[in-house]
SEVEX-800127 format. One line per 3 residues: number of its first residue (from 0); their letters; for each residue z, y, x of C-alpha. Coordinates in Angstrom, 3 decimals, padded with zeros to 6 digits. Layout:
BEGIN
NUM	A	Z Y X; ...
//
This chain:
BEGIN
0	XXX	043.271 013.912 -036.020; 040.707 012.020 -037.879; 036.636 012.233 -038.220
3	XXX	035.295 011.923 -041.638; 031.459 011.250 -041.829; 030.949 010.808 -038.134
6	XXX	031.957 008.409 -035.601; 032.886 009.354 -032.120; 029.389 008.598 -030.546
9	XXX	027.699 010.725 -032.721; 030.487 013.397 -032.215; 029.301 013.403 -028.471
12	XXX	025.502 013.332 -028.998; 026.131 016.671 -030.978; 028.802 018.016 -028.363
15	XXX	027.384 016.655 -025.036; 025.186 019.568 -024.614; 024.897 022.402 -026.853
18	XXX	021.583 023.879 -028.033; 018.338 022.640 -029.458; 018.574 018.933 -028.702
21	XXX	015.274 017.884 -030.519; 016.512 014.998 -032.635; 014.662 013.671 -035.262
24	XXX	015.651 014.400 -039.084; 016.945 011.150 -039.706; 019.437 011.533 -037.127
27	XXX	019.990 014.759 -038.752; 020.383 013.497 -041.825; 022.651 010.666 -040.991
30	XXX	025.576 012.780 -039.901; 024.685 016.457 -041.646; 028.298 017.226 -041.396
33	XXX	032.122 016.164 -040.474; 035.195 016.893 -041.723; 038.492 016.944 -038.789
36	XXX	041.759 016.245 -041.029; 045.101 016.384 -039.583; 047.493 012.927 -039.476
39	XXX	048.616 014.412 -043.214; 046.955 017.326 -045.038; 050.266 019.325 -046.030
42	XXX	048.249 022.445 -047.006; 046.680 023.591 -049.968; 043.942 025.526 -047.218
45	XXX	040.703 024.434 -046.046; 038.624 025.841 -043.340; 035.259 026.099 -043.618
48	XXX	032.549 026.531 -040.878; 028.920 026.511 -042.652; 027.075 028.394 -040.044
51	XXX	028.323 026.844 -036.683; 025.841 024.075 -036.422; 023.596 023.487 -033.318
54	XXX	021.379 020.319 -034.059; 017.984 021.259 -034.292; 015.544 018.963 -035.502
57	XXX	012.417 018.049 -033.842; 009.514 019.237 -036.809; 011.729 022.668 -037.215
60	XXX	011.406 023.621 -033.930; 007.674 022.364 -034.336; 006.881 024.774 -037.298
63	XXX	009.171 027.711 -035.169; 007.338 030.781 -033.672; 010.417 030.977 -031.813
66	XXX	011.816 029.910 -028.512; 015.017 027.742 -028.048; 017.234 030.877 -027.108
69	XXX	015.880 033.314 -030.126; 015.959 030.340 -032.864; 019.825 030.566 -032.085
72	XXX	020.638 034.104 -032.903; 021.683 033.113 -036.441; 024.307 030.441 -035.052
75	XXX	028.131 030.702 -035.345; 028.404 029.714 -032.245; 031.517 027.719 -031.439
78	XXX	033.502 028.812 -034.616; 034.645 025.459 -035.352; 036.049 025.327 -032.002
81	XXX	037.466 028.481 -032.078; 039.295 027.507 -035.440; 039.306 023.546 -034.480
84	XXX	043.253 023.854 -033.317; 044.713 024.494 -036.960; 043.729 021.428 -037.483
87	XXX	047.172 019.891 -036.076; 049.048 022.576 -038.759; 048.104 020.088 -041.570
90	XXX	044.642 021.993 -042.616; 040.874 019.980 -042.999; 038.270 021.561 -040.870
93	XXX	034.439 021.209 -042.808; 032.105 021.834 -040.054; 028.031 021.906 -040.316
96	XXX	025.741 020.489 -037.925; 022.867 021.547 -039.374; 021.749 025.143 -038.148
99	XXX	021.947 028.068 -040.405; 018.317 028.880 -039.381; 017.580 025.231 -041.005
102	XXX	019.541 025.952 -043.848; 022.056 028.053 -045.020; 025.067 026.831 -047.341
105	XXX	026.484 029.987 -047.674; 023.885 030.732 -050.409; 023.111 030.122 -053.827
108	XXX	021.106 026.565 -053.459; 017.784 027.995 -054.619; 017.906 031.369 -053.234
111	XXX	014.057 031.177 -051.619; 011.602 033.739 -050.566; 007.770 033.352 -052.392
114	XXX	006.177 034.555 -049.058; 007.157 031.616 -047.049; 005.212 029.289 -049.363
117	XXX	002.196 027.685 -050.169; 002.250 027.520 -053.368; 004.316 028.786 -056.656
120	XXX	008.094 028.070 -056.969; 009.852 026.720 -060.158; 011.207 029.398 -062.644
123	XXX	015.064 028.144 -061.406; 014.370 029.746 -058.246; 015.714 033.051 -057.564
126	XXX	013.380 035.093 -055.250; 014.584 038.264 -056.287; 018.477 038.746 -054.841
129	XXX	019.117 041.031 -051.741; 019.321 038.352 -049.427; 015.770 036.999 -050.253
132	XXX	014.458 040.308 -049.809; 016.621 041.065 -046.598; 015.030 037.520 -045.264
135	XXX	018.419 035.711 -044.969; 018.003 033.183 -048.187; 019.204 029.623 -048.499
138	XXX	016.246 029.025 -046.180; 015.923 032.106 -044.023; 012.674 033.969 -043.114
141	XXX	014.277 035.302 -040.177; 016.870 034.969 -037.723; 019.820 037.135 -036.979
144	XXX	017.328 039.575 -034.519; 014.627 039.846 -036.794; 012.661 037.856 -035.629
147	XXX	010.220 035.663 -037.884; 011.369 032.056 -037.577; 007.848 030.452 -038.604
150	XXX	004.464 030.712 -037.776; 003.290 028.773 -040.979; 004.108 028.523 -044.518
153	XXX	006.522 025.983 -046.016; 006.294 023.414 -048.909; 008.793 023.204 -051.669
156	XXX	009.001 020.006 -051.319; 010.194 020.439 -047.980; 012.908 023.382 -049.372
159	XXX	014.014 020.458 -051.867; 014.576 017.663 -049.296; 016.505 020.214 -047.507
162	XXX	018.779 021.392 -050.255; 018.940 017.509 -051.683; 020.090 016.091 -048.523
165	XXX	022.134 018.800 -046.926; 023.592 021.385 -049.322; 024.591 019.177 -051.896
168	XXX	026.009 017.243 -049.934; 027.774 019.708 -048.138; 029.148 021.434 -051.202
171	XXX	029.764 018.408 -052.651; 032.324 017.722 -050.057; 033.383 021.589 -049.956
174	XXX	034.429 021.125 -053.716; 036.463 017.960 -053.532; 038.503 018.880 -050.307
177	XXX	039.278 021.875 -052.585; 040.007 020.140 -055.821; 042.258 018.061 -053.654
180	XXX	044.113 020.680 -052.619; 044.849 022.076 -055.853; 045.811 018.054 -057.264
183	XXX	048.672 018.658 -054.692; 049.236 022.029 -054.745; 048.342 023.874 -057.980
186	XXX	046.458 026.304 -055.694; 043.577 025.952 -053.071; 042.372 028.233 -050.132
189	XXX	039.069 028.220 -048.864; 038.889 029.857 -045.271; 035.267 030.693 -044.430
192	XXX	034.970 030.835 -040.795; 032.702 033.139 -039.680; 030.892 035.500 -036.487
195	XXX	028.994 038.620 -035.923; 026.934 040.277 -033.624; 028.679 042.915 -031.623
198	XXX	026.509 045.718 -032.930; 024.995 045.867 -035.911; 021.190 045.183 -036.202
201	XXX	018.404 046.847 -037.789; 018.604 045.206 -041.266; 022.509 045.702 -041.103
204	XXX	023.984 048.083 -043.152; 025.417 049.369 -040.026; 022.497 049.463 -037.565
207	XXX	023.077 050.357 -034.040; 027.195 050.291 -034.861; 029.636 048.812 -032.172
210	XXX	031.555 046.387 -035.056; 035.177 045.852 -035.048; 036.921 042.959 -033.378
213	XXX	037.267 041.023 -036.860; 036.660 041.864 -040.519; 038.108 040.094 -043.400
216	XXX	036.087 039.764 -046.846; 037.762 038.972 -049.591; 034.775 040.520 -052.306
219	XXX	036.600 043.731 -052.384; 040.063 042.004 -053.930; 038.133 039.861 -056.320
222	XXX	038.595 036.418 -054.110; 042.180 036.005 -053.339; 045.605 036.788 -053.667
225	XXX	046.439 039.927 -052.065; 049.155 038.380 -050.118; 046.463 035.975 -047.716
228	XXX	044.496 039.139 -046.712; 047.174 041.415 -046.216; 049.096 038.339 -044.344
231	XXX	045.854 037.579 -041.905; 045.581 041.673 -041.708; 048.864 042.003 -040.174
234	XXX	049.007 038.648 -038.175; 045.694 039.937 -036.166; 046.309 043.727 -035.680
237	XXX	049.730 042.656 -034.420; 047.613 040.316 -032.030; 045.735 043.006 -030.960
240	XXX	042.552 042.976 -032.755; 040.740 045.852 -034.757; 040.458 044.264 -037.866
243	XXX	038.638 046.010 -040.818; 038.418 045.161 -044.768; 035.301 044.162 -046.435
246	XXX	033.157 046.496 -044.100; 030.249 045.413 -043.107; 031.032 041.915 -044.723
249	XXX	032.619 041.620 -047.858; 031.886 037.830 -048.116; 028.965 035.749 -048.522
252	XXX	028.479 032.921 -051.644; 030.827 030.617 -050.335; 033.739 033.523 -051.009
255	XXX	031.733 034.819 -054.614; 031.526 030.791 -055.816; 034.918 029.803 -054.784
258	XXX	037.619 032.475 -055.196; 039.108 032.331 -058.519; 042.623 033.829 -057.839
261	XXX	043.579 034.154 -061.368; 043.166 030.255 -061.041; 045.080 029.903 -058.233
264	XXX	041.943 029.051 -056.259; 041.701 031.289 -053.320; 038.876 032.646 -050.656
267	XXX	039.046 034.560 -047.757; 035.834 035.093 -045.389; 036.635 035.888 -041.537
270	XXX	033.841 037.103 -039.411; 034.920 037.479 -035.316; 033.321 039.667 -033.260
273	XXX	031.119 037.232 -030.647; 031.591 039.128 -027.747; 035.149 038.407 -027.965
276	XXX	034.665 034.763 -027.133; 030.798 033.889 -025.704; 028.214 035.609 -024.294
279	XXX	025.742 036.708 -026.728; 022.608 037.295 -025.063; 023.017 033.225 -023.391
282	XXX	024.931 032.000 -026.034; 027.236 030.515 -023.992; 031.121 029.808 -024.078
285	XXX	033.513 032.622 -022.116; 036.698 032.145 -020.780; 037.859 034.284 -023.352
288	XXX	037.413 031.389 -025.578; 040.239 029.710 -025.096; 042.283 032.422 -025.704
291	XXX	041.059 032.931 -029.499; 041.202 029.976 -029.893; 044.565 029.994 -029.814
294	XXX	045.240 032.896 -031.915; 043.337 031.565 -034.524; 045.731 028.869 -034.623
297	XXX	048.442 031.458 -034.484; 046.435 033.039 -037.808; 046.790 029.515 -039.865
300	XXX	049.839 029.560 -038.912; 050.982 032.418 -040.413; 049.098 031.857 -043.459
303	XXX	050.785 028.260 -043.766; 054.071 030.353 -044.285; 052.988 031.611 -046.986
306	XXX	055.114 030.778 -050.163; 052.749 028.968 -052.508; 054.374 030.572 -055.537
309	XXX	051.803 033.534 -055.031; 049.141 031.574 -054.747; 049.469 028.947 -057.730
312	XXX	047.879 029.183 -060.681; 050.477 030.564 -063.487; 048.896 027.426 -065.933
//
C-alpha cells in the first residue's frame, strides 16, 4: 500500500494523537489530504472519506467559540479507518485531513452563509440553498450539535483561501482518480464514506429518532446502478445491520455531482451509525471498531464482484 501526497512522518504527526493538535495552516496546507492505493488499482471504485479529518489549525480554533471536544461533533471520526482495509482489494482510499468544521467538500464550492461575514459576497455565491440556511454550508455556521462554531465574523478572503487551497485541490484529485477509473474500466464508482449521530438532532429531519445501523443514499435511484445499492443492501443486512434507503440521508454533493449512471459513472453515499464503532460523547475509538472494520472490507468485497457489464457505460 502506497501514500500519495504525504510521507510517512507526516502520516504520524496526523495519527500520533487524534484531536485538535494546533498546527499551523501551513502545515495544514502542505499535506491537506492523502490518497492510500493498493500495490495495483484493479477496480473501477474509489472510496471517498471527505469528512474524517482531525487536524485543526491553530487561528480556527482561535476564531472558535467552541471547546476542543464540541468543535469535533461534525467529524467522521475514524471512517477512513473503518474503510482503510479495502484498500488491499485493489480500491484508492481519498481521505481529508482537514476538518469538516474547517471546510466541507461535500458541498457546492461556494455554498456560504451572508451572516458569517463582514462584508458583501460576490453574485457567484449561493447563500440561498437548504444547507446555508440549515448552517451546514461549504463553510459551516455550526457544528453537528448546534452549536455556533465562531464568535466573530469571517472574511471572504479567508472563505477563498480556504476553497483555493483545499477544495480544489481535493476535488481536483477526486475527479482524476475517477476519470482513471473509467480510462480502465468504462465505468467509475465513487464510494462516499460517511457517519451519523446515533439520534437524530434538532435540525435533523428526524429529531430525537434512534437512526438505523447504516443508511445508503444513492439520491433516490438517480446516482447509481441499481445493482451497487441493492448489492451493499444485502451484503450488510446479511451482516447483521439495519440498513435503510435514502432515509434520513439521501446523499450529499459529492453523490448529486458525481453519479451519472447513464454514463457509467456511479455514486453511492454510506453513512454508519457512530455508536457502532466509537464513543460519541468522547469521541473515542471502541473495541467495536475493529470489528466494522472488517465488515466494511467484507462490503468492498462484495461490491468488487460485481460484473462490470452493469455498470459500464453502453457508449
Amino acid at each position: 500500500m502506497t501514500l500519495i501526497h504525504s510521507q510517512s512522518q507526516q502520516k504520524a504527526d496526523f495519527y500520533g494523537s487524534d484531536g485538535v493538535n494546533g498546527k499551523d495552516r501551513k502545515g495544514l496546507f502542505a499535506t491537506p489530504f492523502d490518497v492510500l492505493v493498493p500495490e495495483k488499482v484493479t477496480l473501477p471504485f474509489v472510496l471517498n472519506s471527505p469528512h474524517s479529518g482531525r487536524h485543526y489549525p491553530a487561528e480556527f480554533l482561535e476564531a472558535s467559540a467552541l471547546d476542543s471536544l464540541t468543535i469535533r461533533r461534525s467529524e467522521d471520526s475514524f471512517v477512513d479507518e473503518l474503510f482503510e482495509g479495502a484498500v488491499a482489494l485493489g480500491l484508492p482510499l481519498l481521505r481529508a485531513h482537514f476538518p469538516r468544521a474547517y471546510l466541507d467538500v461535500n458541498r457546492e464550492p461556494y455554498e456560504l452563509d451572508p451572516s458569517m461575514f463582514d462584508g458583501p459576497l460576490p453574485p457567484h455565491v449561493n447563500s440561498t440553498s437548504l444547507r446555508v440556511s440549515g448552517g451546514l454550508g461549504t463553510i459551516a455556521r455550526i457544528v453537528g450539535d448546534g452549536s455556533e462554531i465562531y464568535h466573530r465574523k469571517l472574511t471572504f478572503a479567508d472563505a477563498s483561501q480556504r476553497i483555493n487551497s483545499l477544495y480544489k485541490p481535493y476535488h481536483a484529485r477526486l475527479r482524476s482518480l475517477l476519470d482513471d477509473a473509467y480510462a480502465h474500466h468504462r465505468c467509475a464508482v465513487l464510494i462516499d464514506c460517511h457517519s451519523m449521530p446515533s439520534i437524530g438532532g434538532l435540525l435533523d429531519q428526524d429529531p430525537g429518532a434512534d437512526r438505523p445501523d447504516i443508511v445508503l443514499g444513492d439520491r433516490y435511484g438517480t446516482a447509481c446502478a441499481p445493482v451497487l445499492i441493492h448489492t451493499a443492501e444485502q451484503t450488510l443486512s446479511g451482516l447483521g445491520y439495519k440498513v435503510t434507503r435514502n432515509n434520513p440521508y439521501a446523499g450529499g454533493f459529492n453523490t448529486e455531482q458525481y453519479g451519472r449512471p447513464g454514463h457509467g459513472r456511479h455514486a453511492l453515499q454510506i453513512e454508519l451509525n457512530r455508536s457502532l464503532y466509537m464513543d460519541e460523547n468522547r469521541v473515542e475509538r471502541a473495541d467495536s471498531l475493529a470489528k466494522v472494520r472488517g465488515h466494511m472490507t467484507r462490503l468492498a468485497t462484495a461490491l468488487s464482484e460485481i460484473d462490470l457489464r452493469f455498470l459500464r457505460s453502453p457508449v
